[in-house]
Each structure stands twice: as C-alpha cells, then as structure tokens.
C-alpha positions as CSV (number, residue, x, y, z in Angstrom):
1,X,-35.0,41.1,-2.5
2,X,-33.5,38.0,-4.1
3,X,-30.3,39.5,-5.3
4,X,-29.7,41.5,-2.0
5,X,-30.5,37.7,-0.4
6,X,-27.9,36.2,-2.6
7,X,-25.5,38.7,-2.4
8,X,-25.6,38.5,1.5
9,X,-24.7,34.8,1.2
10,X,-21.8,35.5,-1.3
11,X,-20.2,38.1,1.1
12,X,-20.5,35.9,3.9
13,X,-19.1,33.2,2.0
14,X,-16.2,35.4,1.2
15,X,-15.6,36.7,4.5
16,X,-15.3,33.0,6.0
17,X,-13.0,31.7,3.7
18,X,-10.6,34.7,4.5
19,X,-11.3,34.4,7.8
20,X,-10.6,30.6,8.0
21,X,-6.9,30.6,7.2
22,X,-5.8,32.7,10.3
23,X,-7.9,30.5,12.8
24,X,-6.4,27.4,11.2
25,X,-2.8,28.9,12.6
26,X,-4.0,29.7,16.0
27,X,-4.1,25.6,15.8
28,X,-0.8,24.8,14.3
29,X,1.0,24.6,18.1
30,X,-1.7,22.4,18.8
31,X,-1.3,20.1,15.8
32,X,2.5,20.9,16.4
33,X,2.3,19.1,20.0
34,X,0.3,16.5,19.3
35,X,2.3,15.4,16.6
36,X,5.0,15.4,19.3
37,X,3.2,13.1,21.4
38,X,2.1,10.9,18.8
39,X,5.7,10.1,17.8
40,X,6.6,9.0,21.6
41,X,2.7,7.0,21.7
42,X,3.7,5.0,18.9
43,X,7.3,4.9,19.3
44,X,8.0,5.9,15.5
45,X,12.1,6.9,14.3
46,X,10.9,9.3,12.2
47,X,8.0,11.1,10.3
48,X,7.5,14.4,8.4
49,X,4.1,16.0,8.0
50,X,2.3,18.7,5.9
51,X,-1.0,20.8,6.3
52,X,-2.4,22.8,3.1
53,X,-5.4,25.2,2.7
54,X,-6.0,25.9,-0.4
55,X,-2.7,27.0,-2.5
56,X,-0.8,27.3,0.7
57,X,1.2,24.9,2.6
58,X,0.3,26.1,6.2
59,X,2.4,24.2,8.3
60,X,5.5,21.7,7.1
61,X,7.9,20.4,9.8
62,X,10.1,16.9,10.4
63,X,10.4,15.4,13.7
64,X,12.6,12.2,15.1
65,X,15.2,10.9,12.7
66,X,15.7,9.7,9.0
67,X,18.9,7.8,10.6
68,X,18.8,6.5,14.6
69,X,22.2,5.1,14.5
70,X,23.7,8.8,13.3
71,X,21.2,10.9,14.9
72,X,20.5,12.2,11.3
73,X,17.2,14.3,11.9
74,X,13.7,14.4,9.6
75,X,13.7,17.5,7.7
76,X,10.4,18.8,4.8
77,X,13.7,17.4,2.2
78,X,13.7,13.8,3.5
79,X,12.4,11.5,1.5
80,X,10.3,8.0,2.3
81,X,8.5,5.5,0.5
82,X,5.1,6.6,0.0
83,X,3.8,3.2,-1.2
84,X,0.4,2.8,-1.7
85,X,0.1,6.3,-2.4
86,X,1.7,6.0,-5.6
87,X,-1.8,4.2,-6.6
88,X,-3.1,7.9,-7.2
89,X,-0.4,8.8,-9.8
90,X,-1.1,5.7,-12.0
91,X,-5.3,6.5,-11.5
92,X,-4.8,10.2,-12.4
93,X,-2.3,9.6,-15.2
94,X,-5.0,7.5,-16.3
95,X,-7.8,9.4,-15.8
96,X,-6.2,12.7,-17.9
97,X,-5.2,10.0,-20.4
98,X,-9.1,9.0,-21.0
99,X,-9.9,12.7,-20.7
100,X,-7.3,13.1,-23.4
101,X,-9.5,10.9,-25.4
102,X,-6.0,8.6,-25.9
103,X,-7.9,5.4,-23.8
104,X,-11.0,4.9,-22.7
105,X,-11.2,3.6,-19.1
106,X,-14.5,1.6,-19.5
107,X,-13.0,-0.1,-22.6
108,X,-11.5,-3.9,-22.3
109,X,-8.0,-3.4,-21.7
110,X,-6.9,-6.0,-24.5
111,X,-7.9,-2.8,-26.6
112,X,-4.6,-1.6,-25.6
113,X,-2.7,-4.3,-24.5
114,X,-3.9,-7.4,-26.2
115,X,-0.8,-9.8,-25.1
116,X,-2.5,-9.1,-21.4
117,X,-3.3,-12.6,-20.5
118,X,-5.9,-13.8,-17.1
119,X,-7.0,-16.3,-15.4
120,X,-10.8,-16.4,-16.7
121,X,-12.6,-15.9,-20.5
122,X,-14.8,-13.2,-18.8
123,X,-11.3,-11.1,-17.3
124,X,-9.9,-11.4,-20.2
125,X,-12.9,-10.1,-22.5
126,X,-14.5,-7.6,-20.2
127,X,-12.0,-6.4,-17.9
128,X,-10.8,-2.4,-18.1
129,X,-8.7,-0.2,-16.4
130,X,-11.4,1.1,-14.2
131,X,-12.2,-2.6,-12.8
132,X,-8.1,-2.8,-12.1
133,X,-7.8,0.5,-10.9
134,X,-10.4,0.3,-8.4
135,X,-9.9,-3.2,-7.2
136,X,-12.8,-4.8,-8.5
137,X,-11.2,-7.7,-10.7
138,X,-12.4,-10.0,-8.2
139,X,-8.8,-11.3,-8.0
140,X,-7.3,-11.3,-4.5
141,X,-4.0,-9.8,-3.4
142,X,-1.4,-12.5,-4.4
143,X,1.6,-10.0,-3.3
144,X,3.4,-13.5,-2.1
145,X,3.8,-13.4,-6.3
146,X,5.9,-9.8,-5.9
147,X,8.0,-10.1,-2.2
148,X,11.5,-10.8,-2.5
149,X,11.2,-11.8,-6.2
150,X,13.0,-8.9,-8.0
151,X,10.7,-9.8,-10.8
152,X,10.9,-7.2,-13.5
153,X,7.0,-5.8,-14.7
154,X,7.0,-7.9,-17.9
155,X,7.4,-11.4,-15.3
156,X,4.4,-9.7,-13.4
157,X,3.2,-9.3,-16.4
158,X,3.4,-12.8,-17.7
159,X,2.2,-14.3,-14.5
160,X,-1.2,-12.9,-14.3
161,X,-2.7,-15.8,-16.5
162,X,-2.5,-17.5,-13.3
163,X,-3.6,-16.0,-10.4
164,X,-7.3,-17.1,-9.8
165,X,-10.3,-15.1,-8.6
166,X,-11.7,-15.9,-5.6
167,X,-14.7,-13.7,-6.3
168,X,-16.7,-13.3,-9.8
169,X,-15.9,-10.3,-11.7
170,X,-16.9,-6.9,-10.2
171,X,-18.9,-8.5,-7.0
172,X,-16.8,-6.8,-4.8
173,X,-13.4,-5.3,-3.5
174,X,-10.9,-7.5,-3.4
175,X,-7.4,-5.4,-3.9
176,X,-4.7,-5.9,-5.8
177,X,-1.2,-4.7,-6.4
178,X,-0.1,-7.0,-9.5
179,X,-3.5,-5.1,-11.3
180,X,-2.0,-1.7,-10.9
181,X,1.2,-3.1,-12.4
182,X,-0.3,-4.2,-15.4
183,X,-2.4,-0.7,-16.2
184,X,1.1,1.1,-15.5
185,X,2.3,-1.1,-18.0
186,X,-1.1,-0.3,-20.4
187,X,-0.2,3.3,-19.4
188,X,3.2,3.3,-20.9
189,X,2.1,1.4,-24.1
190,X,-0.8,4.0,-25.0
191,X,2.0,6.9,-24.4
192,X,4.6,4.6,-26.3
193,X,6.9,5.5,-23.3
194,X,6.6,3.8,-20.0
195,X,4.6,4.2,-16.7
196,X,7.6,6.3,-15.3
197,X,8.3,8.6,-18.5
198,X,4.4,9.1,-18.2
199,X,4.2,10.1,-14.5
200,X,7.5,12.7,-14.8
201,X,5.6,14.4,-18.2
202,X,2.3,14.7,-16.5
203,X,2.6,15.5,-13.3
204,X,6.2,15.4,-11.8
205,X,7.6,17.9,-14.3
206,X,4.0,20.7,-14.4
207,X,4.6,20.2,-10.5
208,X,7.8,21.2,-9.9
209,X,8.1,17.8,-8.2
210,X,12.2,17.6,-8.7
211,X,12.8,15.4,-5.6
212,X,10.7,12.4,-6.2
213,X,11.4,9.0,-7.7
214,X,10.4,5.9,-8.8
215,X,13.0,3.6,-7.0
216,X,14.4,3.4,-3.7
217,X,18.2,3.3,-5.2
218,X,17.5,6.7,-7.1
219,X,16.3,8.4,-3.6
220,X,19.0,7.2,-1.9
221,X,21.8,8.1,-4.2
222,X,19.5,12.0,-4.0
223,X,20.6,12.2,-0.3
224,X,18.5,12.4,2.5
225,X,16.8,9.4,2.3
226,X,15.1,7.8,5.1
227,X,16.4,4.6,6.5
228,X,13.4,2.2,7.5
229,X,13.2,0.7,10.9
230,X,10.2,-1.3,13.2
231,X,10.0,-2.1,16.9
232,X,9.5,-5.9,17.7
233,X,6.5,-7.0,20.1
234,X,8.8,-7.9,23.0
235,X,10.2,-4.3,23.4
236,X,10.7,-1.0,22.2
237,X,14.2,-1.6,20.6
238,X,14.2,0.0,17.3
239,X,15.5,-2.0,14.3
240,X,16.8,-1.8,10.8
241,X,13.5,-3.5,8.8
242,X,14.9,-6.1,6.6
243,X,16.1,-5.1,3.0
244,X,13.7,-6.7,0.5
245,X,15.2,-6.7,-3.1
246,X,14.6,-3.9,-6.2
247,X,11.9,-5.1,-8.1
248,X,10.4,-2.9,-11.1
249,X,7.3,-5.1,-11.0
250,X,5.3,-3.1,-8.2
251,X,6.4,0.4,-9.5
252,X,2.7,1.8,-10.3
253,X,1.4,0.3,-7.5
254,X,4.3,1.3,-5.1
255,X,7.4,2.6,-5.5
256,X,7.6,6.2,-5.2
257,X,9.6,8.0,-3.4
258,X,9.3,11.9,-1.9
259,X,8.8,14.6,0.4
260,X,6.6,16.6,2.0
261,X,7.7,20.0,-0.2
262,X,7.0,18.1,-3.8
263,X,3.9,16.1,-2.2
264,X,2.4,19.5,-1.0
265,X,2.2,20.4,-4.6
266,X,0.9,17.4,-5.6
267,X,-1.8,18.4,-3.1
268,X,-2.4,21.4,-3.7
269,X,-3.1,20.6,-7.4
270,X,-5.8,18.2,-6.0
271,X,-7.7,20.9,-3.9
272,X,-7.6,23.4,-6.3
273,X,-9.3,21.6,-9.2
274,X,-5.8,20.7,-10.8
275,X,-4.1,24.2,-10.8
276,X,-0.6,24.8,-9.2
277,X,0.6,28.3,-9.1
278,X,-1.7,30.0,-11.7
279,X,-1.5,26.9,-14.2
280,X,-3.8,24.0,-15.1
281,X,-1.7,20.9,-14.8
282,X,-4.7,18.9,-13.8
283,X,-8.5,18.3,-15.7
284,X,-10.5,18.9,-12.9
285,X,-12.7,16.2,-14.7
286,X,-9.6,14.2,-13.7
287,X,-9.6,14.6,-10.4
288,X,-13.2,13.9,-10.0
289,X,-12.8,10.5,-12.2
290,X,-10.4,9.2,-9.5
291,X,-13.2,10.5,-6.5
292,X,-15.8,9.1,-8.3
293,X,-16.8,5.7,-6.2
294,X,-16.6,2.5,-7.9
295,X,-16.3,0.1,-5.4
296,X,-17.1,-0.5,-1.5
297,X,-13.9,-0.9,0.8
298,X,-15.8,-1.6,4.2
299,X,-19.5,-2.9,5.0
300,X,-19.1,-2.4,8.7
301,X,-18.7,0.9,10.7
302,X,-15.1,0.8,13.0
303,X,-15.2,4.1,14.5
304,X,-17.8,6.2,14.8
305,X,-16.5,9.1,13.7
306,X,-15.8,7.3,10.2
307,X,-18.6,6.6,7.8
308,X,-18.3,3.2,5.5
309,X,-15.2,3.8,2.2
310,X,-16.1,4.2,-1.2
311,X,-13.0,3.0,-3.3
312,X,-13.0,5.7,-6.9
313,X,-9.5,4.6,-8.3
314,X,-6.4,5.2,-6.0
315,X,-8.5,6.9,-3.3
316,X,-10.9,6.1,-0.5
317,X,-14.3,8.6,0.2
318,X,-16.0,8.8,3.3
319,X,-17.1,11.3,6.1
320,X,-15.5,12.1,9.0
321,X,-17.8,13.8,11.1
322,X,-19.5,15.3,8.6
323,X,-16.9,16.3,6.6
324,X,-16.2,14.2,3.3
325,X,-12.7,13.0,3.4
326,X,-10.5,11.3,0.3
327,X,-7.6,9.3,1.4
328,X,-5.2,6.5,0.6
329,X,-2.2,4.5,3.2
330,X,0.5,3.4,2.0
331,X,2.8,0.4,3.1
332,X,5.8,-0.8,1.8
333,X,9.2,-1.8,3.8
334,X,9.3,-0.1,6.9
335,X,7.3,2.7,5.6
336,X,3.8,4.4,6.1
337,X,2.2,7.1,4.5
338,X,-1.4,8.5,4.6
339,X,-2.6,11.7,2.2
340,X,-5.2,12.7,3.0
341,X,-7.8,16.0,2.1
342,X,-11.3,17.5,3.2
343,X,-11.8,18.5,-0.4
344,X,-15.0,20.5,0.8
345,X,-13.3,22.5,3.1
346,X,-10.0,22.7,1.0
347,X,-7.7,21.1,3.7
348,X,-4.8,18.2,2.5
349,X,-3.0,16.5,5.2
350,X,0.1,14.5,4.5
351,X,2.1,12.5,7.1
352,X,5.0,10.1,6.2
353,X,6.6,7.6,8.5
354,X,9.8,5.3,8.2
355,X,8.8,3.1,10.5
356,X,6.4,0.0,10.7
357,X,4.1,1.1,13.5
358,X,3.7,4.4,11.6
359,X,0.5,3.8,10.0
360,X,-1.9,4.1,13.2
361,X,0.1,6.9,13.5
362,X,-0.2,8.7,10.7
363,X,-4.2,7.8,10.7
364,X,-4.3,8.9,14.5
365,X,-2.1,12.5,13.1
366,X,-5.0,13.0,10.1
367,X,-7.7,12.4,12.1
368,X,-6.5,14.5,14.8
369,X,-5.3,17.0,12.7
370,X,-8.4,17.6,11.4
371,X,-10.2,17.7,15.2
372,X,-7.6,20.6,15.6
373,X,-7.9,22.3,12.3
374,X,-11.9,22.5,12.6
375,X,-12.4,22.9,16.0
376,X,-14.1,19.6,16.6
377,X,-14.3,17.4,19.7
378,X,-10.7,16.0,19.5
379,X,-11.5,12.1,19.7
380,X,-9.2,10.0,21.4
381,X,-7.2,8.5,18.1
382,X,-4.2,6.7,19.8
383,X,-7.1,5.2,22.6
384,X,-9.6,3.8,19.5
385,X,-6.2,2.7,17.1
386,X,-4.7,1.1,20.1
387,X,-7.7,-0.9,20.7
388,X,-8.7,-2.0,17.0
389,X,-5.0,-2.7,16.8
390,X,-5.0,-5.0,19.8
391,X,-8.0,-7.1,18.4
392,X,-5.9,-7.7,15.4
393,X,-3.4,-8.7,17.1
394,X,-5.3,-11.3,18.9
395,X,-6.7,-12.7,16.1
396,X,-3.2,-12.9,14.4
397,X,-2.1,-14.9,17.6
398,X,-5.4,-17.0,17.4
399,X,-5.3,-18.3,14.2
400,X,-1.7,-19.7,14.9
401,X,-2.8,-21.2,17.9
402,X,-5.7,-22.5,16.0
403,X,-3.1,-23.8,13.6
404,X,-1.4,-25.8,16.2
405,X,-4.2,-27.2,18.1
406,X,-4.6,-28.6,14.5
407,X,-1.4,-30.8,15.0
408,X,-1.1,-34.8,15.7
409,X,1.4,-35.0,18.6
410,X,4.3,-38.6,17.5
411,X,3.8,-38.7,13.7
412,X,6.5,-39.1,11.5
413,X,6.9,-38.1,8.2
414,X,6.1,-41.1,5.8
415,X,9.2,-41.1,4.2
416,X,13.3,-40.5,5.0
417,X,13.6,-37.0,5.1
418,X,16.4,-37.0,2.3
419,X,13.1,-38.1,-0.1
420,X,12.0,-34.6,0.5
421,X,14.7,-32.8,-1.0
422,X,14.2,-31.1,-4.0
423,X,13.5,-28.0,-6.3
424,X,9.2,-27.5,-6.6
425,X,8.4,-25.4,-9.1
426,X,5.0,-23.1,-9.8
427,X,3.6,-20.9,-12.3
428,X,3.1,-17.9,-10.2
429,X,5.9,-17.7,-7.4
430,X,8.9,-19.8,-9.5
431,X,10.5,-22.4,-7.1
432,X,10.9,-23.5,-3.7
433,X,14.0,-25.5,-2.5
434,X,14.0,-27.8,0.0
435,X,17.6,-29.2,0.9
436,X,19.2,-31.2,4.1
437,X,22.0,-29.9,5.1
438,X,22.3,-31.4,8.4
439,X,19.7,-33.8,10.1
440,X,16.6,-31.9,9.4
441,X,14.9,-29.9,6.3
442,X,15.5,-26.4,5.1
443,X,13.6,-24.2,3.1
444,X,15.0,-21.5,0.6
445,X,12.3,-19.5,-1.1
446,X,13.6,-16.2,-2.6
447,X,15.2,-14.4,0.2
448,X,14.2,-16.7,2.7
449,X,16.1,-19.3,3.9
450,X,13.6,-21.3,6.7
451,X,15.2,-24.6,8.8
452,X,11.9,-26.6,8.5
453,X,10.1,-28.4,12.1
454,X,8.2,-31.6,11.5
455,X,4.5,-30.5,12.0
456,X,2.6,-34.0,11.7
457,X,2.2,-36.9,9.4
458,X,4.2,-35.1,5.8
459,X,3.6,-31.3,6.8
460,X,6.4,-29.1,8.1
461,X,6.6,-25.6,9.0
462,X,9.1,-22.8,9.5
463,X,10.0,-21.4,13.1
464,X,7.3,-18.7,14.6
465,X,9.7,-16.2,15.6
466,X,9.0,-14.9,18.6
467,X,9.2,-11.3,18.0
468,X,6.6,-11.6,14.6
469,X,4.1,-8.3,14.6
470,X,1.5,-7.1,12.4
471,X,3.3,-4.5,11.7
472,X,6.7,-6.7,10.4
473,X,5.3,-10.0,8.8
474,X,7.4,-12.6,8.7
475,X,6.2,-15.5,6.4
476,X,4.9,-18.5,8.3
477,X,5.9,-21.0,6.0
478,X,3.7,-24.0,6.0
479,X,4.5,-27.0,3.6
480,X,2.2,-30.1,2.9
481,X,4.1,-32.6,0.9
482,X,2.3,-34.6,-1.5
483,X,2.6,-38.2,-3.2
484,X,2.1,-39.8,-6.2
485,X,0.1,-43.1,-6.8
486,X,3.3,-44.5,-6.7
487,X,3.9,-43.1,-3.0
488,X,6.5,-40.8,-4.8
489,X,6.5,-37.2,-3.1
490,X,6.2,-34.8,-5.9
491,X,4.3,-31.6,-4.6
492,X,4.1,-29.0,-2.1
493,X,0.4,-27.7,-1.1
494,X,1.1,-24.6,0.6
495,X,0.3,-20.8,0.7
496,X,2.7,-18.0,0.1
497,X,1.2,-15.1,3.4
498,X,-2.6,-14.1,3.1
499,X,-2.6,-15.4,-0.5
500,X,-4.3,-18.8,-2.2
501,X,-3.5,-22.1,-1.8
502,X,-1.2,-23.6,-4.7
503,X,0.7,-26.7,-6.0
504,X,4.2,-26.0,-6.1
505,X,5.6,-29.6,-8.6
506,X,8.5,-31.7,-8.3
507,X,11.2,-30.7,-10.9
508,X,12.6,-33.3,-12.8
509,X,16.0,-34.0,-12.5
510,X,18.0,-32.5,-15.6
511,X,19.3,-35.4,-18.1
C-alpha cells in the first residue's frame, strides 16, 4: 500500500511539473503588458527582461531604447551594467574555489593575502572571505573612497587600513563594496591569475557567456551598449547620467557588463543545480554555499508580501508569499538590475534597466512577474514602491532642512577667505582643493568641481541643486574648517555622502 502511495505522489509530481510550463505561457501576454506599463509608470529609457523555468528561457524581450537621442531600440543583445549583481560571480567563484579545496572560506584571509592590511587587530586576525563576502566586517560602506577616483584595485587595496568600523566584527550587516574588491583580489592571488581571468575560466567560458565584460569601455567598443540616462524631480525630461571615470577598483563588486541571452544561462545554471545544457559547470554545493544565510539584511517587515532578508554571500533569501525567493539589485551609473529566482519552483527572473528610476521598477517587474507566473493575487507593486519611495524621499528632504535649521543667520567666517585656500589631504579619499578664483571659495574634489556658500561661523557648503533625487545623488558637500592653537586653519572635518566623518590635513607647502 506504501509503494502504490508513494508512487501516486511521484506521478503526480511528474504530471505537474509538465504541466506547469504550458500554464506559465498562457501568462507571458500578461507579464508582456505589464512590463509595458511599468516602463510608462516609472518613466524608464530602456530595460530588457528574462523569464526561465527550468533549462528554458520562456520569455526574453527588450522594450524602450538603449539610445533616446537615436531612437536606438532594447533588444535580448543589449548590454547594461549589472552592478551589484556581479557580487554573485565573485561569491560563487569563491565558493567552487573552497569546494575545490584551493581556500577555505572560514579561514583568515591573511592566509592568502597576508599584505591585506585593516583598521583593527581583530579584522586583521580573524577576518575571512565569508565575513567580507556577506557583509558582516562590521565596516560601513565608505564608497565616497571609490566615486570618481579612478583608483586602480591595489589603491583600494592599500586604503582599507583605514576605513574604521562602526560596528564590532560580525554584529551585524553593514555592506560594503571596497570588501568585495579585496576578496576579488584574494581570488586572483589563490588562482595566480586575477579576479577577471578567474570569472571568464569558471563561469563565463563553461556558459557560453561570449557577450559579457568586466568594463564599461569593453561593452561599449562590443556594440550595442546601453547609454545611461535619469529623469530629474522637477519633470520627466530624460537625461544623459553623468559619466563617472573607469576605475578597476570596484570590478568584483561591480562592473560587469551583459545581457539578458548570457545572464539566462547564468540562470539557468543556478536553478538546475549548476548544469547548463547537459554539463556540470557548477557544484551544486556551490550554489548552496552562496544561499546559505550568514547575515540579516532587514529587522523590520516593508511589505507584507515580503518576509525579513537573509544575506548568504552575493544573494538575499526570503519569502514572497510563501514562496522562497533569492535575489540581489544592482546600482551603478544610471543602471538597475535585479536577478532574481523561486529556486523551489524553478523560476529565474531577470530585468535590467538603464536608467536611474529603474530599480523600483525592476522590483515592481519581479514581484509582479511572479503574481502572474503563479497565479497569485497580483499586489499592487508600482502603488506600495511609489509609497515607500515617497517616505524616502521625505526624509532625504528632511534631513537637509534639518541641516539648515542648524545654521546661524550673519556669521562670518573667522578668517579672510584667501586663508582658506589650500590642498587637504587624507588617507582614504586623497585630497580636496579649495581655491578662490573670484570673490568666494571653490571646491575641487575628484570630478567635482563645487563654488562653496558660507554656511556659518568656518563651515561652507556646496549648492543643493534643485533637481537632486534619490535616484541621482549629487554629493552635498559640507566643509568644517578647523584651526590650530595658533588660530592657523589646517583641517577640513567633513563627510564624503552616507560615509564617516574624517580629517582631511593641511598640506604643507613644497620647499
């Protein structure tokens, strides 16, 4: 009775996985014309998404444009910045590496890459790949260090010695780009290669993945490459986002580029416990190293159809609505990415954007999507993101009003405002510049060159532009000069965006 029990189950099993696949296409014009819609609700140039079940890409299709000016159209070939998304490549390179028995992930990285330097004894003793590759260094962001820097990896490198936790070592998720720079770098080392060479052997090349690349210049020179644009707060006039400049230094953390045709594979070797097209490319062990949770990305519940994240390394679990989802955004530039899969149900969902506002877009497609896919109650995505979105918003504009309710109205500075000029130097970020070149101060950081308005007593600050969004930060420079006990000023107490405060100190002048 047992085995005719059991082999009921099996049958049934069977027969609703093969059914499965044609119900899912009696959705795709559904998924088809919301996708549609989406793209008008958020006003993005230009997105291309991707639906596979199983070992089968199900639906692929572009829509808007990769170029507004020349009416150049998205196509499954045009590639964008995935960003973040690149985090997953550097975990599972990593992951296959320890299953490879070539590192250990739970071992101190300074058993690979000694010369590694950080800001605390206890990092530099105890810390591994698994602390950096699921974000729980208890360092803090510090991307002011990368942004318009062009630093190569080994400057990242060198820098790390400096930036200071803010937490203590594995109390919590705090993430961090520069940390999945330096294991890319530990990556390469252990292959005796680099992060790149590593990424092509294991898992470009098995994939067939022959349009992506590791810098924006390579994609671009590829063809059919899709320009980046954003949308400022005060209309809906769509704009070229601002070039930043190459830098190598976020490369594991950030800089590949592709397409919805080479990231399918990529996602269909996920799903299918590492296999593409008959061949393992992929330990399933692997795969479930970088699900594995390690870390807790939210305490508090947002939407209800969204249970709290669990951060393995490159990924976030959760459930959505009883479904347990793995997924990772990306931002970098003007572009958005989520990829996303319902490993359980053998569904992967990628969506990738070009333009700012793109990301509660492409959360608002995968959620969606999904409704769609399985037949749930389709929850109002562009309603709950628009919402969320707008309380951000209001806290963005708070703070600054915050900031200048803050200020003493008819202070002066303390000194002549040519006994500000000078080059301030620091540790981390390199120098600032502050020069007169007229009646009033200027700023030149990097690629940012900021006229500088008297706050009160010895602070200034750059202009708040009046089209800033969340969605295209603009760097609120605030600068609080400093004196000596000799009334000399010789320091800048500032912060560089969301990151700590630091000392930037007066150079001396040469000779």
């Amino acid at each position: 009775m047992r085995k005719i029990y059991f082999l009921f189950i099996l049958i049934s099993v069977t027969l609703t996985a093969k059914a499965q696949a044609p119900t899912f296409k009696k959705q795709l014009p559904k998924v088809d014309a919301y996708v549609q819609q989406l793209m008008k609700d958020w006003k993005v140039a230009g997105s291309a998404v991707a639906i596979v079940y199983k070992d089968q890409v199900i639906f692929s299709k572009g829509y808007g444009y990769r170029d507004v000016e020349n009416k150049l159209p998205v196509t499954t070939k045009t590639l964008f910045g995935i960003a973040s998304n690149t985090k997953l490549f550097t975990s599972m390179a990593a992951a296959m590496l320890h299953e490879e028995k070539k590192l250990d992930l739970d071992k101190p990285v300074r058993t690979y890459m000694p010369e590694l330097r950080f800001a605390t004894g206890e990092l530099d003793e105890k810390l591994t790949l698994r602390d950096m590759l699921s974000h729980r260094s208890g360092v803090p962001r510090w991307d002011g260090v990368w942004a318009g820097s062009g630093y190569t990896m080994q400057e990242i490198l060198d820098r790390l010695q400096y930036m200071k936790p803010t937490l203590g070592f594995r109390e919590g998720y705090l993430y961090n780009n520069n940390m999945y720079a330096a294991a890319g770098a530990v990556l390469g080392k252990v292959d005796g290669s680099s992060w790149d060479k590593v990424i092509s052997k294991k898992i470009f090349e098995p994939l067939g993945m022959t349009r992506s690349y590791f810098t924006f210049e390579d994609a671009e020179k590829a063809g059919e490459f899709a320009k980046d644009y954003y949308n400022t707060r005060l209309d809906s006039v769509m704009k070229p986002y601002p070039a930043d400049v190459h830098c190598d230094c976020w490369a594991p953390a950030a800089n590949i580029v592709s397409n919805v045709e080479d990231l399918s594979n990529w996602m269909i070797s996920q799903i299918n416990g590492g296999k593409f097209k008959g061949k393992k490319v992929i330990p399933a062990k692997a795969i479930a190293e970088t699900i594995k949770p390690n870390n807790i990305t939210s305490k508090e519940i947002t939407y209800d159809e969204i249970f709290y994240g669990l951060y393995g390394m490159g990924r976030i679990s959760t459930d959505y609505k009883g479904h347990i989802s793995v997924s990772h955004g990306g931002v970098i530039s003007g572009y958005r990415s989520t990829i996303a899969m319902l490993p359980k149900d053998s569904i992967g969902v990628i969506v990738l954007t070009n333009t700012a506002q793109g990301s509660p877009m492409a959360a608002a497609a995968v959620n969606g999507i999904y409704d769609r896919l399985l037949q749930l109650d389709e929850s109002p995505w562009t309603a709950k993101i628009r919402k969320e979105g707008r309380k951000n918003a209001t806290r963005t504009w708070r703070g600054i009003d915050s900031l200048k309710a803050l200020q003493v109205k008819n202070t002066k500075p303390s000194h002549a405002l040519q006994d500000y000029v000078g080059i301030y130097e620091n540790p981390v970020y390199g120098k600032i510049e502050i020069t007169m070149p007229g009646d009033k101060l200027q700023m030149k950081f990097r690629i940012w060159t900021e006229p500088l308005e008297h706050f009160h007593y010895d602070q200034f600050w750059s202009p708040i532009y009046p089209d800033y969004t969340i969605a295209y930060s603009i760097y609120l420079f605030k600068l609080g000069f400093l004196t000596n006990e000799a009334g000399i000023l010789d320091r800048i107490q500032t912060r560089i965006g969301d990151d700590p405060t630091v000392i930037f100190t007066r150079a001396k002048p040469k000779g």
